[in-house]
DOBA-654472 format. One line per 10 residues: number of its first residue (from 1); their letters; for each residue x, z, y negated of C-alpha. Coordinates in nm, 2 decimals. Layout:
NUM> a> X:Z:Y  ... .
//
This chain:
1> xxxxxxxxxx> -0.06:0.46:4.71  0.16:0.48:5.00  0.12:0.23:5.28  -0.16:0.29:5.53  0.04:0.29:5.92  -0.21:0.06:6.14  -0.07:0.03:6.49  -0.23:-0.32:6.62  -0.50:-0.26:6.91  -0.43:-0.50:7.22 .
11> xxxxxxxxxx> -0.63:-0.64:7.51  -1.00:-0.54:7.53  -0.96:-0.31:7.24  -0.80:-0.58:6.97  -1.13:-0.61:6.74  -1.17:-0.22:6.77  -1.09:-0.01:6.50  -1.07:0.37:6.49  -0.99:0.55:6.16  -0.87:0.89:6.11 .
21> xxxxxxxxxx> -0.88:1.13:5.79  -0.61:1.34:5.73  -0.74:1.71:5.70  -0.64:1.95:5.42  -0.87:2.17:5.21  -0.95:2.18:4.91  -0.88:2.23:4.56  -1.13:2.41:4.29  -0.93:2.46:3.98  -0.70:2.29:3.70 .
31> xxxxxxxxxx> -0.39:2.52:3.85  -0.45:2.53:4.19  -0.52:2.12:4.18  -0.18:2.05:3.96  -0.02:2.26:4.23  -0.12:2.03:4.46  -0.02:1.77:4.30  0.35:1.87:4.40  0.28:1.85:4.74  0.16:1.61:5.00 .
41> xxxxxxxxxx> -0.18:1.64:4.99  -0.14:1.56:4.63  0.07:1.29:4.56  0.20:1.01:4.82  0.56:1.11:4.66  0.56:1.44:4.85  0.46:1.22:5.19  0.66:1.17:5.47  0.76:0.82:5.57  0.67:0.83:5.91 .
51> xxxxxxxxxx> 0.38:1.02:6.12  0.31:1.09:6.48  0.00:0.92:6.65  -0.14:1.18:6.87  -0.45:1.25:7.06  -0.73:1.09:6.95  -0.46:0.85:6.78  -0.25:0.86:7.10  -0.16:0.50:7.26  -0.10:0.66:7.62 .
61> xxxxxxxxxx> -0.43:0.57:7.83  -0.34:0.88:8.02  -0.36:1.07:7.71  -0.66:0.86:7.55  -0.83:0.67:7.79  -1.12:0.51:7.57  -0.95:0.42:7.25  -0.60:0.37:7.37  -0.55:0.01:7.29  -0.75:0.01:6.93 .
71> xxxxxxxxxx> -0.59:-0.04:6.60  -0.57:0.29:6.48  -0.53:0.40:6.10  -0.40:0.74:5.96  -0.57:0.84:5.65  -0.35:1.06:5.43  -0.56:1.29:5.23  -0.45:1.32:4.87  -0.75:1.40:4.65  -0.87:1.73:4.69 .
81> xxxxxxxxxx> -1.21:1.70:4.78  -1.26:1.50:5.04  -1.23:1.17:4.92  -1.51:1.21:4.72  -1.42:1.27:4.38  -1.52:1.03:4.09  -1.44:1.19:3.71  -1.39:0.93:3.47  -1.19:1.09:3.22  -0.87:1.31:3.28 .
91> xxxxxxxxxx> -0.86:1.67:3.24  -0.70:1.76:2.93  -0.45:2.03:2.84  -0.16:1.81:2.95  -0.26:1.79:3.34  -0.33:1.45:3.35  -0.56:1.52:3.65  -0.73:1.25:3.84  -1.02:1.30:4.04  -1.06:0.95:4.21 .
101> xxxxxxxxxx> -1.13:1.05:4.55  -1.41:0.81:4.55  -1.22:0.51:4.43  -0.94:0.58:4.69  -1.15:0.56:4.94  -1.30:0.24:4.82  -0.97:0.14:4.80  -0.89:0.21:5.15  -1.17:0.06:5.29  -1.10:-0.27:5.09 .
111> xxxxxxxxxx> -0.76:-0.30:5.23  -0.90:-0.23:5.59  -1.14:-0.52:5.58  -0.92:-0.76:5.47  -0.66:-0.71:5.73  -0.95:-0.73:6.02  -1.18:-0.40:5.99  -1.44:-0.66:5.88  -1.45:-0.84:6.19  -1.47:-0.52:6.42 .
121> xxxxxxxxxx> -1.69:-0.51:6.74  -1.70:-0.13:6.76  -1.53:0.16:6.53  -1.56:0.56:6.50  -1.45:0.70:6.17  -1.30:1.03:6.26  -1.11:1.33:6.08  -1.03:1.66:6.10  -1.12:1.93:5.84  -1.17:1.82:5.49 .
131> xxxxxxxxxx> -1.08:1.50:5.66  -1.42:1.55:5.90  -1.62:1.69:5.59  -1.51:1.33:5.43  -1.61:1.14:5.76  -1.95:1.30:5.73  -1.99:1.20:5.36  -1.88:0.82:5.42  -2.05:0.79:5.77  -2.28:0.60:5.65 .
141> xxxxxxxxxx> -2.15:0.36:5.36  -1.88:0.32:5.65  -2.16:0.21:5.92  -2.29:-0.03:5.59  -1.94:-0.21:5.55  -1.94:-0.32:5.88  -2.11:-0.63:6.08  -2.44:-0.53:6.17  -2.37:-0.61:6.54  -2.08:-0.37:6.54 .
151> xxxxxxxxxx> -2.13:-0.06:6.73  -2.01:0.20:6.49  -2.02:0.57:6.49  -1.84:0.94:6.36  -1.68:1.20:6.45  -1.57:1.56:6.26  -1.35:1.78:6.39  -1.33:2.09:6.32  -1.60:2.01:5.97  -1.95:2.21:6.01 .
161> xxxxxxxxxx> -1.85:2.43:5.76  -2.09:2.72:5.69  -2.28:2.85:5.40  -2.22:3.22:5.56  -2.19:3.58:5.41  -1.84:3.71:5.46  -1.80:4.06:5.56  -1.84:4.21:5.24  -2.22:3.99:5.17  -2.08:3.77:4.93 .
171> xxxxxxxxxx> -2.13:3.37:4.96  -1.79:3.31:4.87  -1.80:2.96:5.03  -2.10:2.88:4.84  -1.89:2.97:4.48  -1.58:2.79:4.60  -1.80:2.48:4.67  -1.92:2.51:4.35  -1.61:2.49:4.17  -1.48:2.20:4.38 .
181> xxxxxxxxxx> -1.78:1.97:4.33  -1.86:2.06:3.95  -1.45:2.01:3.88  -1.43:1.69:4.08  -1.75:1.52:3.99  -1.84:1.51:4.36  -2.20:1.54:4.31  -2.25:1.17:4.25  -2.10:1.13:4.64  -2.37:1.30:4.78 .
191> xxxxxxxxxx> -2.70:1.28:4.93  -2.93:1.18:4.64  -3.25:1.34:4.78  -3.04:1.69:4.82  -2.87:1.71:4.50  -3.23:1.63:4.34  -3.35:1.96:4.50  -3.11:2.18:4.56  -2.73:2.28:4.39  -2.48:2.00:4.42 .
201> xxxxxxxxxx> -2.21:2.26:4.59  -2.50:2.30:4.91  -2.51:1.94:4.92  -2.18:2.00:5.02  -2.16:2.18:5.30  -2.19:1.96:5.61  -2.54:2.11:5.75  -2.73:1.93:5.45  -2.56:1.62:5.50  -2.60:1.56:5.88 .
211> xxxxxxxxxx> -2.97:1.60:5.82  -2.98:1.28:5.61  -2.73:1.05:5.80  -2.84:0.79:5.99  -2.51:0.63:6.21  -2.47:0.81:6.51  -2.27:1.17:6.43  -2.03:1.36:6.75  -1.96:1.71:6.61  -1.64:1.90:6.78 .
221> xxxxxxxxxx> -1.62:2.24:6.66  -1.50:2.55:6.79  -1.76:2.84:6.74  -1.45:3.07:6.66  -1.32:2.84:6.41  -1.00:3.06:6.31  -1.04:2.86:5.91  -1.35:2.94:5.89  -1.32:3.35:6.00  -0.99:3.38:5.79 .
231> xxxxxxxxxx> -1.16:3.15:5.44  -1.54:3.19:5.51  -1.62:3.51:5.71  -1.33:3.72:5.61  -1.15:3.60:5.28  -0.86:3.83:5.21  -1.07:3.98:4.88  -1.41:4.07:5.13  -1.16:4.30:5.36  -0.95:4.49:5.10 .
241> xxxxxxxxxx> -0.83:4.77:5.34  -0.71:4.47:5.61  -0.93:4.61:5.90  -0.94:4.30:5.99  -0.62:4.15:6.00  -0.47:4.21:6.31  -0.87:4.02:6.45  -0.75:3.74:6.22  -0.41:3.66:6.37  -0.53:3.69:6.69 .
251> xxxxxxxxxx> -0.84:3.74:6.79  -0.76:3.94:7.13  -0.71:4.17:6.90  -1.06:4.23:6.77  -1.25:4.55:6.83  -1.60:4.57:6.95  -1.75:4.55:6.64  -1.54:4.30:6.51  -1.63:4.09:6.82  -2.00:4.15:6.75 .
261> xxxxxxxxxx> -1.97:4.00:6.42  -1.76:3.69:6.55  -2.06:3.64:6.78  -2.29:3.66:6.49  -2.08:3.42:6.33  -2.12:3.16:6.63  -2.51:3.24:6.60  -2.52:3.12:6.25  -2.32:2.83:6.34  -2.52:2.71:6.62 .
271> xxxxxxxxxx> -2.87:2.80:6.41  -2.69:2.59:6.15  -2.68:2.29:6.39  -3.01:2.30:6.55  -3.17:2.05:6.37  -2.89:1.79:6.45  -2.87:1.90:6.80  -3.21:1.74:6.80  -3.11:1.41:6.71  -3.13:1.15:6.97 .
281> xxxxxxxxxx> -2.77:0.97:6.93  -2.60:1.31:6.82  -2.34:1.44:7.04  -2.16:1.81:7.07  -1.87:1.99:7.21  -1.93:2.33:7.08  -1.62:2.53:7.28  -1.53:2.93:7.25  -1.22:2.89:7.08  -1.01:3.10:6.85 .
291> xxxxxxxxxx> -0.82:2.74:6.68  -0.95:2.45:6.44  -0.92:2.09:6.48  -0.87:2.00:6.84  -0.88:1.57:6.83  -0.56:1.51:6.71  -0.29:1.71:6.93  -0.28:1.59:7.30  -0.27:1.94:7.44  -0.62:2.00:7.31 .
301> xxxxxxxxxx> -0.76:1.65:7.31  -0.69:1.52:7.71  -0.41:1.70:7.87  -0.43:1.84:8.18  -0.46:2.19:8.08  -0.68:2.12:7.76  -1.03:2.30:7.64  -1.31:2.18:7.86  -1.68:2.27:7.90  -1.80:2.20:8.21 .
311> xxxxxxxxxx> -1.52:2.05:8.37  -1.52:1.76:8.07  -1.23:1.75:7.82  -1.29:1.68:7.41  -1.15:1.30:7.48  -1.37:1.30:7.79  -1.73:1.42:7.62  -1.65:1.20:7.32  -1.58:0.89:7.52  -1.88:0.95:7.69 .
321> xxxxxxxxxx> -2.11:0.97:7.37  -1.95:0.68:7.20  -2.00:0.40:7.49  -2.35:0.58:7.59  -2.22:0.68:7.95  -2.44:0.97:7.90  -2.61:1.21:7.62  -2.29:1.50:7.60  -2.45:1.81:7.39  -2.23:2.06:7.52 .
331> xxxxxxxxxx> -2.22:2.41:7.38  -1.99:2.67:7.54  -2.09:3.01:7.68  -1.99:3.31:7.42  -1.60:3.41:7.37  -1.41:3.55:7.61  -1.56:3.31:7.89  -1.38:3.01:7.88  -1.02:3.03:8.02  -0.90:2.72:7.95 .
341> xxxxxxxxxx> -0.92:2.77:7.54  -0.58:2.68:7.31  -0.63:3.02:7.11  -0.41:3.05:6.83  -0.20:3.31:6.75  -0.10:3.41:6.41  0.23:3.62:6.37  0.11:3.67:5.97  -0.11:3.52:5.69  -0.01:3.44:5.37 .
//
């Protein structure tokens, strides 16, 4: 496994620890998941040596004024589903597959507390993607390894993945899930009381598990999540004519109608959260933007010119929830109204 980077934490922030998981999909087959194997999120071979820390992972106070001086850890993602994994066998027909996702992060964690993690006075486990869908999943065996004094909380970026119809009423989320959990023997990672009632695969999906966690949760999603529209909402096989391609590349580009079923999207979304939104210690920063995760690049985190609702950037709104400086549940107006969006434009898709 290669070497987790831990830049030290100083001053007031030297027994403060915040982790982040490396985003990255997913994989739901023998082929596509020996594919990965040859790449980066695969294999620490594929890796590069050195990373930059930005945004959330950012040591510039300007840049990240509440967790500046932390130690801060990079977690690369190399498993495929979320670090949650656990097959004991490998699969056959030469692949030599391993579906540890569990273990590694066991693993991870052990190392942490042994170099100081144990002795932390506050934390947040963060990530970004499959990274925040693997935040959510650990939240709370995180919040359990830690002293009981601690202040410890999470944060997923870019992670409230929906079960949605895409354009053509297929769940195809829903079958992709499937794959991923019965393949990777995720099941056994998840909520206990879910899985008992329902598929593993909706266990899943991040609105089932946020019910059931108890540490303290901050969502940051954009209701226009550009993954989610081009994966969930409009897979290539839902639009086989490619009305909607030039809408997926950049969503300026979207017609009425298409902008009408975006806006359904965000309904879904937000109905999706409700019951989380009701939570006490959650917190929310639900903007109007056409991008994906927004923590760890310092244009969108807290730049001068980044994403803000109501005046507050994402670094802002979090750093507010986290030291309880005030309850931040902020949900944007609908797209086009906020200006200062990072929308993402797409020249093509694979």
């Amino acid at each position: 496994m290669q070497k987790i980077e831990e830049p030290k934490g100083s001053g007031s922030g030297s027994n403060n620890w915040l982790l982040h998981i490396e985003g990255g999909g997913w994989c739901s087959s023998v082929a596509s998941c020996s594919f990965r194997r040859t790449t980066a999120l695969g294999s620490s071979d594929h890796m590069e040596s050195q990373v930059v820390f930005s945004g959330i992972l950012g040591h510039d106070p300007s840049q990240n004024p509440d967790f500046f001086n932390w130690n801060k850890v990079k977690i690369r993602y190399c498993d495929g589903g979320s670090l949650a994994g656990f097959v004991k066998s490998e699969v056959q027909n030469g692949t030599k597959l391993l579906f540890r996702g569990q273990l590694i992060w066991e693993a991870i964690m052990d190392e942490l507390l042994s170099v100081g993690l144990a002795n932390a006075r506050q934390a947040l486990l963060s990530g970004c993607s499959a990274g925040g869908l693997a935040t959510l999943i650990h939240c709370d065996d995180f919040r359990g390894l830690l002293p009981q004094e601690a202040t410890v909380k999470c944060l997923a970026d870019a992670a409230f993945f929906v079960d949605e119809e895409n354009v053509s009423g297929k769940r195809s989320m829903r079958s992709f899930y499937n794959d991923v959990v019965s393949l990777q023997g995720i099941s056994r990672s998840l909520h206990k009381d879910c899985t008992s009632r329902k598929e593993p695969s909706q266990c899943f999906f991040p609105q089932q598990i946020v019910e059931k966690t108890k540490t303290p949760v901050f969502l940051v999603n954009p209701a226009y999540d550009f993954w989610q529209i081009q994966n969930i909402l409009v897979p290539d096989n839902s639009d086989p004519y490619s009305k909607w391609r030039k809408c997926k590349l950049n969503i300026q580009n979207c017609d009425p109608d298409q902008i009408e079923r975006l806006q359904g999207f965000r309904t879904s979304l937000l109905n999706a959260m409700s019951s989380f939104q009701q939570k006490k210690d959650a917190g929310m920063f639900i903007n109007s933007c056409f991008i994906h995760c927004q923590t760890w690049m310092s244009n969108t985190w807290h730049a001068p010119n980044s994403p803000k609702i109501n005046n507050k950037t994402i670094a802002e709104a979090v750093g507010d929830w986290y030291f309880d400086r005030k309850q931040v549940k902020e949900v944007d107006c609908p797209y086009p109204c906020n200006p200062t969006c990072y929308n993402m434009v797409f020249s093509k898709l694979n």
